[in-house]
C-alpha positions in Angstrom: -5.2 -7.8 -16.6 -3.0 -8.4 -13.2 -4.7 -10.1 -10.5 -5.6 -7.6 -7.5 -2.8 -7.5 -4.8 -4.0 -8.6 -1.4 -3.3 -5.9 0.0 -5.9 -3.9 -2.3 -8.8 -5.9 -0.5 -9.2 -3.8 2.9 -12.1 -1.6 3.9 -10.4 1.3 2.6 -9.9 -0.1 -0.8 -14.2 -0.1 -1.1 -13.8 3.8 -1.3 -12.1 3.4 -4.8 -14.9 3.4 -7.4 -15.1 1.2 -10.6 -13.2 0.4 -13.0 -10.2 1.3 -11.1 -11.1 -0.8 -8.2 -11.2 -4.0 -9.7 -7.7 -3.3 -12.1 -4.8 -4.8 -10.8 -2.6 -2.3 -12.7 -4.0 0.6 -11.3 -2.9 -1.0 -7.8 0.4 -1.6 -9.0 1.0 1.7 -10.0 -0.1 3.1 -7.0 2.1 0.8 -4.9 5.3 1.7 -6.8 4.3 5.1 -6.6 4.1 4.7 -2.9 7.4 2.6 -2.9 9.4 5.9 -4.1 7.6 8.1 -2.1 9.2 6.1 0.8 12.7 5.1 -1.3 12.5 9.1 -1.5 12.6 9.9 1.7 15.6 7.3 2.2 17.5 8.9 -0.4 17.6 12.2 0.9 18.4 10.9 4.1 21.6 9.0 2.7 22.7 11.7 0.4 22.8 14.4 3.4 24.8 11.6 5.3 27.2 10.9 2.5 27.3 15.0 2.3 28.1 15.6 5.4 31.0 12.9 6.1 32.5 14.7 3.2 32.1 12.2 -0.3 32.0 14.0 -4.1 28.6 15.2 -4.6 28.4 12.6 -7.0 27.9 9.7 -5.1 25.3 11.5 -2.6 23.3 11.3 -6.4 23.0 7.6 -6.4 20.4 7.5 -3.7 18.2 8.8 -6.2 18.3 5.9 -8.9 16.3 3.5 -7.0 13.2 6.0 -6.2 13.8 7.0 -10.3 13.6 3.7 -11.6 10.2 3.1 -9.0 8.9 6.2 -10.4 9.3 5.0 -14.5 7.8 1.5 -13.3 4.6 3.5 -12.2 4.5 5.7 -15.4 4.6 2.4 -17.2 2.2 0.6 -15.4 -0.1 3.2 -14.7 -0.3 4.7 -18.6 -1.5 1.0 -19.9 -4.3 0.9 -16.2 -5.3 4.6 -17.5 -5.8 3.4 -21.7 -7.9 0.7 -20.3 -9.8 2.8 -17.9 -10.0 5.6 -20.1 -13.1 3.8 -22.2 -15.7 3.4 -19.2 -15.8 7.5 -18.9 -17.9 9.6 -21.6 -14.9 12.1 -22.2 -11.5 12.6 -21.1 -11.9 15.2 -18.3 -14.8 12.7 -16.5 -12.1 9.9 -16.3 -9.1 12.2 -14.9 -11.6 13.8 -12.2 -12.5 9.7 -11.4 -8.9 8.7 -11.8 -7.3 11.8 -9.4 -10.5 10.7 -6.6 -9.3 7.1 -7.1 -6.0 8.2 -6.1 -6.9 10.3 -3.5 -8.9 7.2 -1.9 -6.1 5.2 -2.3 -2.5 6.1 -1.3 -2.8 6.8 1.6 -4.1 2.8 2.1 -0.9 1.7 -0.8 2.1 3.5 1.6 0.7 1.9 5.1 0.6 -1.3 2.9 2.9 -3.9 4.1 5.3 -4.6 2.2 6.5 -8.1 3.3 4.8 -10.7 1.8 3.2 -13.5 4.0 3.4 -15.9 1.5 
């Protein structure tokens, strides 16, 4: 299991019940999910400059490859948190109400997260 970010240890964090709380993936899955939420943003905002001064259409698509490849990196993190996490609940639809709360509780805390490590 991946240790718990520091980031993951504020007040907000304690809202996020068990098992996701203490799983290190889950955290990194909702961090990259964050970081293309943000990426996102930046992507549209370069491909309507790259529009408007007049480039092919194709290169206003590149924006998009770095929020892509954040998105995969949080499918792929966050399907192994989810097997794991998936064995604490009695059935299927008890874990993915727990799993959506646990979300709910915490991206909002993952995108005002920052970002540069203070290492």
């Amino acid at each position: 299991m991946a240790t718990l970010p520091a980031w993951s240890q504020p007040d907000w964090a304690s809202d996020v019940a068990e098992p996701f709380r203490s799983d290190g993936e889950f955290w990194s899955s909702l961090a990259a999910s964050a970081d293309a939420l943000v990426s996102l943003a930046a992507a549209v905002a370069i491909a309507v400059v790259l529009v408007l001064v007049g480039e092919r259409v194709w290169w206003s698509l590149l924006p998009f490859l770095a929020p892509a490849g954040l998105a995969a990196r949080a499918a792929l993190i966050a399907r192994s948190s989810s097997r794991r996490n998936r064995e604490a609940f009695e059935d299927r639809r008890a874990w993915r109400e727990a799993e959506r709360t646990a979300v709910s509780k915490g991206f909002s805390g993952a995108l005002r997260r920052s970002r540069v490590s203070s290492r």
